[in-house]
N, C-alpha and C positions, 0 to 999 in steps of 0.2 A: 475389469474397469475399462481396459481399451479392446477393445474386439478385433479389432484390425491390428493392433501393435504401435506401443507408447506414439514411436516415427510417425506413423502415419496421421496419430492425434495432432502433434506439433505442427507437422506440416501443413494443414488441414487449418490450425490456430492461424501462423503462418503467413494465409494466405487472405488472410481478413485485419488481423493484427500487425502492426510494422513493428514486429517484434528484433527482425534482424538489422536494424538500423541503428538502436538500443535507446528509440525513444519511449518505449515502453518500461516502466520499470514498477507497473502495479500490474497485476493481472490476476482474479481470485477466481477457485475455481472451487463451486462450495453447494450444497443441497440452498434448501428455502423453507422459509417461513416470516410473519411478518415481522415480527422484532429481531431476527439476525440477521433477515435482510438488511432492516434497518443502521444494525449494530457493524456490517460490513460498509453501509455507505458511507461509515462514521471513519472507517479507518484507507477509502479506498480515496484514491489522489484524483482529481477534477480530472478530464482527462483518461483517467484509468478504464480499464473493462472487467467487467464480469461475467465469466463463464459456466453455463449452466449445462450439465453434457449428464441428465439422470431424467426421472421421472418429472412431472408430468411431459418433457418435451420426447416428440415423436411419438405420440398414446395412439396415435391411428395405427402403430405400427403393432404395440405393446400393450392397449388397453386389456386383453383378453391375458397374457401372460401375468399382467400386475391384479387379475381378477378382479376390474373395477370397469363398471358401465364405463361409455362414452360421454355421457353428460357428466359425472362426473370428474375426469381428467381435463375435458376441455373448459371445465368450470375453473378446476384448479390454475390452467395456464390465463385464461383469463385474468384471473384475479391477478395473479404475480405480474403480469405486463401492466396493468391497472396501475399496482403497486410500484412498478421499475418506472412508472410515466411520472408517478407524483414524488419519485427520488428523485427526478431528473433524469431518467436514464434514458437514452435511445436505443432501441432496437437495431443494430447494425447485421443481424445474421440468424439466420435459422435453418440449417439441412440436416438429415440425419439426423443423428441422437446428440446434435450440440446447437445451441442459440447463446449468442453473445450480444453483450450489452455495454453501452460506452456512456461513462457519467458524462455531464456536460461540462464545461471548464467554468463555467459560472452560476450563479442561480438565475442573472438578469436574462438568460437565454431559456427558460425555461416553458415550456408552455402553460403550465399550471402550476398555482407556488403549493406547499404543505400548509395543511391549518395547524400540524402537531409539532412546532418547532420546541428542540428542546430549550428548555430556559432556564440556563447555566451560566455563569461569568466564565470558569473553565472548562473544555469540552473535552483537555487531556485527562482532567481529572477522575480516573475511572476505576482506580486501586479500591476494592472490598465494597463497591458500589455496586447497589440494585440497579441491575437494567431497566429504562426507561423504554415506553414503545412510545419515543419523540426522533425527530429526525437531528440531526444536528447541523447547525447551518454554516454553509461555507463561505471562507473569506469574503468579504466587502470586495469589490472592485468598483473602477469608476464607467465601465462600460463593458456593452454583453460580448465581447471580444477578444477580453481581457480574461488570461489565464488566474486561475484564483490564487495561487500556491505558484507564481511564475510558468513562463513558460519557455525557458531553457530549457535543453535536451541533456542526458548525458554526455559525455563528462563536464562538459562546461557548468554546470550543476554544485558540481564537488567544490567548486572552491569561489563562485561567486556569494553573496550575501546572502543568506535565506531569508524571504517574505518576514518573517515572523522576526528576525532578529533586526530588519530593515522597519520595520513599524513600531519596534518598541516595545514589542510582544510579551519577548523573554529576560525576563527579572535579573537586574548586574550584568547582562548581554548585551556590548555595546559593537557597532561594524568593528570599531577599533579594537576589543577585547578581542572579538571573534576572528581579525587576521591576525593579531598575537597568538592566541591559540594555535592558530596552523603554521605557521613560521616557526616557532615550538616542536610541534610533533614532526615537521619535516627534519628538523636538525638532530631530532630523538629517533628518527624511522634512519634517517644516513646513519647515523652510528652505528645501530641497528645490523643495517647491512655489511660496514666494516667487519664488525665481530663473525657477524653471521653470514658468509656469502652465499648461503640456500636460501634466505631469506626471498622471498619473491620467487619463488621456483616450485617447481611441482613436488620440491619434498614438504612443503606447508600446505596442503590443501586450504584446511579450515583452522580461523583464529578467533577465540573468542576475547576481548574485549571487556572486562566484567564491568570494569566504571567507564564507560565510553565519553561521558561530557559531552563535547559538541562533534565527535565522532572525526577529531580530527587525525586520530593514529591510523583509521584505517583508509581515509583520504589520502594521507601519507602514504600508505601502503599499496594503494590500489594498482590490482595487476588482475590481468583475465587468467591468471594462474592460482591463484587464492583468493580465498574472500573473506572478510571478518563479520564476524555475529556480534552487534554492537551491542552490550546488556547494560541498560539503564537500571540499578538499584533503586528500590523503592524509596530507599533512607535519603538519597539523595535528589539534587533539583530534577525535575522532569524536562529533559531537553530532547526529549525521543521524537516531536514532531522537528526538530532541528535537524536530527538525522534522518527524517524523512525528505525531509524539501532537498537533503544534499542528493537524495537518491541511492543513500546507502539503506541496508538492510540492521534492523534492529528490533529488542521487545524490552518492554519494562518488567522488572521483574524483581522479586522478592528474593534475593542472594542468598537466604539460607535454605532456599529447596533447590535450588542448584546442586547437580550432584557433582560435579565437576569441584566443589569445596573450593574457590579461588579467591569467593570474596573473604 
């Protein structure tokens, strides 16, 4: 998958992406086609990139290897940049066998709007649902300037209000409920470390979280030495775009195929 060696890939990212800043904290790196492109724009943060590092990019290189005409591959890139135009995306990069793409932080910046918007009241709601090949539409903002989803950086991220809980978005989620929350898990995470002094240390790598809520335990937690997998249960409210605006990492998920057996 990397030819030259992972290093070399990152570096290469790197060098396009301000990845070492840590303002970055989407970046998908994934094949194509038009509904999971679609289904990736659904889940990637205004702002975010998408990395494309397989076929059809570099086919003048590769055409003859992949045993396919030239009109056909350059058909194919075609289309997908067509397709990345009317997600919003921008072309930020193309050398070698990788081209990247940066959604835009708003739709009023867009050059062309989608005529397939999907039409949903909720767009988290996605549990045992048929894929739609609609787009889904990003935050309201009041100017094309304006980040959709905020536009704090990490860590300032982690503990100011998320968009979504700041408009009223999410259901019993009040700013007030939501600094209780953390002033909670902070007083839960110290004790935490009392008991446990490896706590935050390289003997925890990875923490999973099974009922994460507003993902305040692992906010509490956060150390560039661990990291928590925040797991939203299906049984419960859907606050996984909550833990997205924080910048932490999370999935919603069905707890009894977890093999981990914790829920």
């Amino acid at each position: 998958m990397f030819p030259q060696g992972a290093g070399a890939y990152i570096d290469e990212l790197a060098s396009v992406i301000p990845i070492s800043d840590g303002s970055v904290r989407t970046a998908l790196d994934t094949g194509c086609d038009g509904m999971y492109l679609k289904e990736v724009d659904r889940v990637l943060r205004p702002g975010g990139y998408w990395i494309l590092s397989g076929p059809p990019i570099n086919w003048k290189t590769y055409y003859k290897t992949w045993k396919r005409s030239k009109e056909d591959v350059q058909t194919e890139q075609r289309q997908i940049e067509a397709l990345d135009e009317s997600l919003c995306w921008e072309k930020k990069y193309e050398k070698g066998d990788m081209a990247i793409w940066k959604k835009k932080v708003n739709t009023k910046s867009c050059k062309s709007k989608s005529v397939n918007v999907c039409q949903t009241e909720d767009a988290d709601d996605v549990w045992y649902k048929k894929m739609d090949t609609c787009v889904t539409p990003s935050p309201e903002v009041t100017n094309a300037n304006e980040v959709a989803v905020g536009a704090l950086k990490f860590p300032a991220r982690l503990y100011a209000v998320p968009p979504r809980i700041a408009n009223g978005l999410v259901d019993r989620v009040t700013t007030e409920s939501y600094q209780e929350d953390n002033k909670l898990w902070k007083k839960h995470v110290n004790t935490y470390k009392r008991i446990n002094n490896l706590i935050v240390t390289t003997r925890y790598r990875n923490v999973m979280d099974m009922n994460a809520g507003l993902g305040g335990f692992a906010a509490a937690l956060e150390s560039r030495k661990s990291w928590v997998m925040n797991v939203v249960p299906t049984i419960a409210k859907n606050t996984l775009g909550v833990i997205y605006e924080r910048g932490l990492v999370g999935i919603y998920h069905d707890c009894v195929s977890v093999s981990s057996g914790a829920c």
